[in-house]
N, C-alpha and C positions, 0 to 999 in steps of 0.2 A: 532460235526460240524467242517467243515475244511474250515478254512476262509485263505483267498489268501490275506496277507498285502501286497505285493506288488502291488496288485491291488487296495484293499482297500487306501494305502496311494496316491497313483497315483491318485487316484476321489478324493480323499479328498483336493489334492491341485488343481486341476484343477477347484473344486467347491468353491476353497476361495481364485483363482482370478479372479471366476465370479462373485462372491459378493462383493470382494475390489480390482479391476484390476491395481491398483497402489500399490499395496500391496509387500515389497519386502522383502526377506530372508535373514540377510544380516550376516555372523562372525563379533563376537564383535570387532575383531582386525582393521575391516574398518568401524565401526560408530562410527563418534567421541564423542559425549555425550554418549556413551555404554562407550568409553575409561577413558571418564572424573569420569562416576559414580565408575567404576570398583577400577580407578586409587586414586580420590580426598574422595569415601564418602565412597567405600564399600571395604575397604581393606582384610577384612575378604571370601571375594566372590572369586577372582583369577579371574573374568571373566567368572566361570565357571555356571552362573544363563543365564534365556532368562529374557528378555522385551521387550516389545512394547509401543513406544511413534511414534505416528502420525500415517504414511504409513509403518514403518520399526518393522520387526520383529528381533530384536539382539539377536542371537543364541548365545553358547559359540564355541570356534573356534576348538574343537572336533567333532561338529556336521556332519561332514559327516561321522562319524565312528560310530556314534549311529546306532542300530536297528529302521528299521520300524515305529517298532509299540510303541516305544519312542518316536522317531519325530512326528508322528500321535498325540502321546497321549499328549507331549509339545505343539503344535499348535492348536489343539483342544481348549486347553487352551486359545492359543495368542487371536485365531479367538473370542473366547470370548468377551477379550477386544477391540477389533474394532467391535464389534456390539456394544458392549457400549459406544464407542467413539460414533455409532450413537445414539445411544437413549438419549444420555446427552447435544445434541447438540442442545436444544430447538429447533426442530423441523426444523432446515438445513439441514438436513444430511450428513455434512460435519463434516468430519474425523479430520480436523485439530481441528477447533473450539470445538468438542466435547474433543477431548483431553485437552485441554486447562481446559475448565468446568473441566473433572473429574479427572485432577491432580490438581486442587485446593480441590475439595472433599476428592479427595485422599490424597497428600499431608499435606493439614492446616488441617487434625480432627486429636484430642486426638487420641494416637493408641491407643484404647479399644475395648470390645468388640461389639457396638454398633455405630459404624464407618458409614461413606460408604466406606471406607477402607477395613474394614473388609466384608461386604456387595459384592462390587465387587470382592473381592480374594474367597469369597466362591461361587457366581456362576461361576467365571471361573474354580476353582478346581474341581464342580461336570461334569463340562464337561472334566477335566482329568480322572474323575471314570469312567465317560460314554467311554472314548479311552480306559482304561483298560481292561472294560468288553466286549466291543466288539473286541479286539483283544483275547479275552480270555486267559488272562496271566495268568490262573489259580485263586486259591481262594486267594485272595489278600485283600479282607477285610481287616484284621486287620493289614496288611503292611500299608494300605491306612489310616486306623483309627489315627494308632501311627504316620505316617508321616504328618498328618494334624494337633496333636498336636503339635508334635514339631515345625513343621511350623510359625503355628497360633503364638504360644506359645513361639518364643524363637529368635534368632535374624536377621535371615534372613528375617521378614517383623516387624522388631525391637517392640517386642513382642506386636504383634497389638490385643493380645488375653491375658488375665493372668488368663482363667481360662481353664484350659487342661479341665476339667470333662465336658464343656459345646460343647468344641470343637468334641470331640472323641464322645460326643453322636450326633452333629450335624454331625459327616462326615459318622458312622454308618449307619444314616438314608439313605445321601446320596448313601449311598454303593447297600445300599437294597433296594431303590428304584429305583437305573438304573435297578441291575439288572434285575429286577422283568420287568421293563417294555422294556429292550431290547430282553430280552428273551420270551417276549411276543410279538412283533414285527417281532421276527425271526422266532416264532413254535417252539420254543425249549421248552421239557418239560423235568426237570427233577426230577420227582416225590414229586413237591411242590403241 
């Protein structure tokens, strides 16, 4: 199957500023709490991580040099958590206020593995497997398995996981489930 990410990524952002139309993409180097987190808490990062607090998507400030189907598959991600910003917002729908809710969720829990921490990084991540496998970046499973260990597990979300065996068999599943169901969506058979 020959998929057009140029087009692909073209509808995907066109659809998630019809869902968050205040929604903005911004390099880390013009948000200033991106500059503050990068510069005061995460010295270890260089800027080079996204996040999303309110309306604002903080890229790192190579991002127009990324591929496609990177950007795709990092935003996928973002657009994740501004759907939780609504869901957390006791029924406002408001983006700001649910931010608020879920970085005290986020923020004030033990980082273990039974968080909502932990909780909200894993379903935004399955929507990074879902960008992988629909760009077809080849069999990346087990790229995607090891890198959700490390993730989960180690200090880039200041190990909000300590148990790697739990994690690698949760992101597994995830693996094999988009596929299974994107490739069932699309008509692709290939000899499952």
């Amino acid at each position: 199957m020959n998929i057009n990410i140029t087009e692909k990524y073209s509808c995907f952002l066109t659809s998630l500023k019809t869902e968050f139309p205040h929604v903005r993409i911004e390099l880390s180097k013009n948000v200033w709490w991106k500059k503050c987190l990068d510069e005061w808490f995460l010295k270890k990062s260089d800027g080079t991580f996204t996040t999303t607090l309110f309306n604002t998507i903080a890229v790192p400030n190579d991002f127009h040099y990324w591929t496609e189907s990177t950007k795709y598959e990092v935003l996928m991600h973002e657009r994740e958590h501004l759907r939780q910003y609504k869901r957390y917002s006791l029924g406002t729908k408001n983006i700001i206020f649910g931010a608020i809710i879920m970085g005290i969720l986020y923020l004030f829990c033990l980082p273990t593995i039974f968080t909502m921490r932990s909780h909200f990084e894993k379903q935004a991540y399955e929507m990074s497997a879902r960008a992988m496998i629909e760009c077809e970046c080849g069999d990346r499973k087990n790229w995607f398995v090891n890198w959700m260990a490390k993730t989960f597990c180690g200090w880039e979300y200041v190990w909000m996981c300590p148990f790697k065996h739990h994690i690698e068999k949760w992101a597994a599943k995830v693996w094999d489930r988009n596929y299974k169901k994107w490739h069932k969506e699309e008509g692709v058979n290939h000899g499952e």
